[in-house]
C-alpha positions in Angstrom: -43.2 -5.4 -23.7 -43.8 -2.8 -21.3 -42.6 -5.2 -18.7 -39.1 -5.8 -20.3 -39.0 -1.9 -20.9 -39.3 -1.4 -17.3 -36.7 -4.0 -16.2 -34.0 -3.1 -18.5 -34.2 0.6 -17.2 -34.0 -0.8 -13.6 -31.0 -3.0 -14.8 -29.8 0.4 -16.4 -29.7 2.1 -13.6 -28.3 0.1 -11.2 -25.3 -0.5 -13.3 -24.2 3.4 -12.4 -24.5 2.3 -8.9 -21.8 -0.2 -9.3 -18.0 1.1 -8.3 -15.1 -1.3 -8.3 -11.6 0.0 -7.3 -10.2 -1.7 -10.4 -11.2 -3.8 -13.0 -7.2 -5.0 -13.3 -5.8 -6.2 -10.3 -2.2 -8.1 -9.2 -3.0 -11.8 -7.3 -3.1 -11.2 -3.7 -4.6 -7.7 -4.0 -7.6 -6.8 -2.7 -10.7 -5.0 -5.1 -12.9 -3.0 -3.2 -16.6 -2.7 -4.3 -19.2 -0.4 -3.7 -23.0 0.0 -4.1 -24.8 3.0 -4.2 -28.6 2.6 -4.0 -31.6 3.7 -2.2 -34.1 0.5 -0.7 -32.0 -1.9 -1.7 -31.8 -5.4 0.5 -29.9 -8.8 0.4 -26.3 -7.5 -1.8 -24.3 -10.2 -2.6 -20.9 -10.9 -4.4 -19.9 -14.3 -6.0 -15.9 -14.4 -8.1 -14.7 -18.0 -8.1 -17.1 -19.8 -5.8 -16.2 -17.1 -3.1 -19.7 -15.9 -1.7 -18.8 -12.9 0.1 -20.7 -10.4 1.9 -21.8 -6.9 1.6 -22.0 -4.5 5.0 -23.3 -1.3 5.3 -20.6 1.5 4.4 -21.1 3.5 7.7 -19.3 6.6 6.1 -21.6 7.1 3.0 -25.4 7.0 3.5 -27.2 4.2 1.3 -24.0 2.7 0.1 -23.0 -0.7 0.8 -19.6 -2.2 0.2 -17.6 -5.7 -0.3 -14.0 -6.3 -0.2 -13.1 -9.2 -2.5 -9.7 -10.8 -1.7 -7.5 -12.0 -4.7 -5.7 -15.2 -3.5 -1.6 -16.1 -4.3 -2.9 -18.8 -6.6 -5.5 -17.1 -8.7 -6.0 -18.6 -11.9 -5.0 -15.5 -14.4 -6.7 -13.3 -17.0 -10.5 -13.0 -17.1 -12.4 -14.0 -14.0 -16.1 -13.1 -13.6 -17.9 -11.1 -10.4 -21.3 -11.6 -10.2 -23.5 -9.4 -8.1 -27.1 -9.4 -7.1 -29.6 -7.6 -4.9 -33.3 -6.6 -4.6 -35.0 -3.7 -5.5 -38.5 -3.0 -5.9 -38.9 -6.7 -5.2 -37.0 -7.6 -8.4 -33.5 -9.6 -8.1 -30.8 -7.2 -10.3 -28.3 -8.8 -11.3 -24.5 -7.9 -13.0 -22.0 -9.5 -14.1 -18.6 -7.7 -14.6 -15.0 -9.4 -15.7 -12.1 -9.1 -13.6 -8.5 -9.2 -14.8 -6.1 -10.7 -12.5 -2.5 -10.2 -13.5 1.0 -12.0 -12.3 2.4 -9.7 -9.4 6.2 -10.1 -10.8 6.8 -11.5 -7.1 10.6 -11.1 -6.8 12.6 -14.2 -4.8 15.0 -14.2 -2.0 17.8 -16.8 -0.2 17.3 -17.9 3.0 19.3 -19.8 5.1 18.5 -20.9 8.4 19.7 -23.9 10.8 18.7 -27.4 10.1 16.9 -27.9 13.6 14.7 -24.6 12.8 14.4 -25.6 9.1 12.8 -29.2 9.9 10.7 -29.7 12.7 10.1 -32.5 14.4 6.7 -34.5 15.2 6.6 -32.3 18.3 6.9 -29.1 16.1 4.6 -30.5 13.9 1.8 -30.7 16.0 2.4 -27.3 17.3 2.6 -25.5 14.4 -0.3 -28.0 13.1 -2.4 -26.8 16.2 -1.4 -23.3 15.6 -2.5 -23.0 12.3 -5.8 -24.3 12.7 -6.7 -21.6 15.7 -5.6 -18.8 13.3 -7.6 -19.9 10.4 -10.5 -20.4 12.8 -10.1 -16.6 13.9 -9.0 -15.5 10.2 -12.6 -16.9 8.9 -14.7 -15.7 11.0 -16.0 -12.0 10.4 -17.7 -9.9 12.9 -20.4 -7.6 12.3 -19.0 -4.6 13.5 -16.6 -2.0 12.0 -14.3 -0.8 14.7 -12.3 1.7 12.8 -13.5 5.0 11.5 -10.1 6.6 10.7 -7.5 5.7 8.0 -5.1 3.0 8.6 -1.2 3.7 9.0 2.1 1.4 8.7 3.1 0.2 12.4 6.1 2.0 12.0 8.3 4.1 9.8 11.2 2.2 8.3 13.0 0.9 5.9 11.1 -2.3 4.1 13.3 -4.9 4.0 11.5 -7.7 2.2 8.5 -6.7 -0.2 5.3 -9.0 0.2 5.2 -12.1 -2.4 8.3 -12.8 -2.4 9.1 -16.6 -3.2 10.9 -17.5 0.0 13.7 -20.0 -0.4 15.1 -22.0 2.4 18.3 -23.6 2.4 18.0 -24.1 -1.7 14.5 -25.4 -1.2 11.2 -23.1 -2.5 9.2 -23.5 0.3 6.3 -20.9 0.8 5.7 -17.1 -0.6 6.4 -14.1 1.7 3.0 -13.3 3.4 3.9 -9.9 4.7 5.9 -7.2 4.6 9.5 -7.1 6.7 10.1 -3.9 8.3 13.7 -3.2 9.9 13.4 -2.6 13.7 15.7 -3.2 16.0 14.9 -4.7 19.3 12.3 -3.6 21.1 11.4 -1.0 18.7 7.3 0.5 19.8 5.2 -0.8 17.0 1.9 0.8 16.7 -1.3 -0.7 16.1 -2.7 0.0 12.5 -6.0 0.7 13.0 -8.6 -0.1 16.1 -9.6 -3.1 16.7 -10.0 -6.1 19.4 -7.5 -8.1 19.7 -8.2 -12.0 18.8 -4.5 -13.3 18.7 -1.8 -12.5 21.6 0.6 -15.5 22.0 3.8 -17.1 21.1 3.9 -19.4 18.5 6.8 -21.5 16.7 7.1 -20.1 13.1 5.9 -16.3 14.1 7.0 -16.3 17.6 5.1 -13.4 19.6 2.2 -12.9 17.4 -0.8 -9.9 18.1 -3.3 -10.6 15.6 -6.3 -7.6 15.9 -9.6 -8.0 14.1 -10.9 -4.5 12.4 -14.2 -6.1 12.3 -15.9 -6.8 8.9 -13.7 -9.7 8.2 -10.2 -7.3 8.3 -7.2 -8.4 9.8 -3.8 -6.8 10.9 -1.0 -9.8 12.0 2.4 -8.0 14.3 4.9 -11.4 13.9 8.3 -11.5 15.8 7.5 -9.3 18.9 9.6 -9.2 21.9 6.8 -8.3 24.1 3.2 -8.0 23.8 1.2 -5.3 25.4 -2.1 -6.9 24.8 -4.0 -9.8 25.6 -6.9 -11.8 23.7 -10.4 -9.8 24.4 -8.7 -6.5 24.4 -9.8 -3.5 22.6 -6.8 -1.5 21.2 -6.8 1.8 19.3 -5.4 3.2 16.3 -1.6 4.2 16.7 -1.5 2.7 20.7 2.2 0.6 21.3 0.9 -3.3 20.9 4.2 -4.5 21.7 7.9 -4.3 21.0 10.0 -5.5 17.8 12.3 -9.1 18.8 13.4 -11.8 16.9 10.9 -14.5 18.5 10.5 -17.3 16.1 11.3 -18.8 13.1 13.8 -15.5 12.1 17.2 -14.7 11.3 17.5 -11.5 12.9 15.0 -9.2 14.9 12.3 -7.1 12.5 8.4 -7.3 12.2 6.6 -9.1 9.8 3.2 -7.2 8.8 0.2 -8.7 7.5 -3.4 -9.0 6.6 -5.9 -11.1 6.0 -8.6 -9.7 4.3 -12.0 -12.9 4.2 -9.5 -15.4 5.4 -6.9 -14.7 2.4 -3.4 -13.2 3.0 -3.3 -10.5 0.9 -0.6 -8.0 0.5 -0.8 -5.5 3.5 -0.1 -1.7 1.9 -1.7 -2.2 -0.9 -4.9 -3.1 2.1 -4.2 -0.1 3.8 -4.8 1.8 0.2 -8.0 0.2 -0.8 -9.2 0.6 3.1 -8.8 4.3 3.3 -10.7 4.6 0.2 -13.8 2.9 1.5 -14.6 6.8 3.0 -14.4 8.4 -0.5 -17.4 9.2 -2.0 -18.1 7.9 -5.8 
């Protein structure tokens, strides 16, 4: 009796340790989690046969912290988080519902040449090749946080196509917008969001001159449609430097940049990122 006493005050307890940034969230948004709790070992996070990681929060002592990435395609309405750890050489765990709700994505018209439209074999195998590198880089998660100041856009402007939006091509529904379109004109500076090493810098055929910088922890910013890149693969680039200059390179109708994350490997939608990020400081 004693025994079941004692475990369902630990249990007690560590449910006040728990913080999630919402318990509602849109598809494609990210949730950001948080554990606070002394001698605590082995966190973990499980939604929808995701297992994803917990890291040290290196701005609040004894606090740990996971961001869990809501795909496109959730399946809506309840979904279930389950999260474990040890303490006191007893495995806690919780088990907490998470609602995911329909973005409202709006749609847009696009209408682009035939030749860019349909690739052939040769642009399949490019952009077949191209994909495959990305996803390699998007997966992967290193250890270390290279940021310790708030993220910003890469530039002030007008936002001239919201994230999520169904993209139609030439009367066909082909893909959802991945990003967010900024209006620049050519060879407007656009700043890195946040520091980071740089783990994409090349010209590729549907996002032309693409800088892709890894924040460390699994967080990724994506600069598409450059006309010049100011970094190379390797290089460690700081919060608010000029990565590159605004073009029109690649599968575009007119020069702007196309801003992204990818948050675990997911696309998620990019300001609403940067929100949940510069909340990972706050205390509870």
């Amino acid at each position: 009796m004693k025994k079941i006493l004692l475990l369902s005050f630990i249990l007690f307890l560590n449910l006040n340790a728990l913080n999630i940034s919402s318990s509602k969230v849109k598809n494609a948004n990210t949730v950001l989690v948080k554990i606070k709790e002394e001698n605590i070992s082995d966190p973990k996070l499980t939604f929808d046969k995701q297992n994803i990681d917990f890291y040290k929060n290196p701005f609040i002592s004894d606090s740990y912290y996971a961001l869990l990435p809501i795909s496109y395609y959730q399946k809506l309405g309840k979904n279930r988080i389950i999260f474990s750890y040890l303490k006191n050489n007893q495995k806690i765990f919780k088990g907490l519902d998470l609602n995911v709700i329909d973005g409202n994505y709006e749609s847009e018209v696009i209408n682009v040449k035939p030749s860019i439209f349909k690739p052939n074999k040769q642009r399949q195998a490019r952009t077949k090749k191209e994909y495959e590198e990305a996803m390699k880089v998007y997966n992967s998660s290193s250890p270390e946080l290279y940021w310790n100041e708030d993220f910003i856009y890469p530039l002030n402007s007008k936002i001239t196509s919201n994230f999520g939006t169904k993209r139609v091509y030439n009367k066909e529904l082909k893909s959802y917008h991945g990003g967010t379109d900024f209006q620049a004109k050519e060879n407007t500076p656009i700043l890195a969001s946040n520091s980071g090493i740089v783990r994409i810098s090349e010209n590729r055929f549907y996002a032309g001159n693409s800088i892709v910088i890894d924040h460390g922890h699994g967080i990724y910013s994506c600069y598409f449609h450059l006309n010049t890149m100011n970094y190379k693969v390797g290089d460690f680039i700081k919060k608010g430097e000029v990565l590159g200059l605004s073009g029109s390179t690649g599968r575009v109708t007119g020069p702007h940049l196309h801003f992204t994350f990818r948050i675990n490997g997911l696309q998620v939608d990019p300001l609403q990122a940067i929100e949940v990020l510069n909340n990972l400081k706050n205390s509870y």
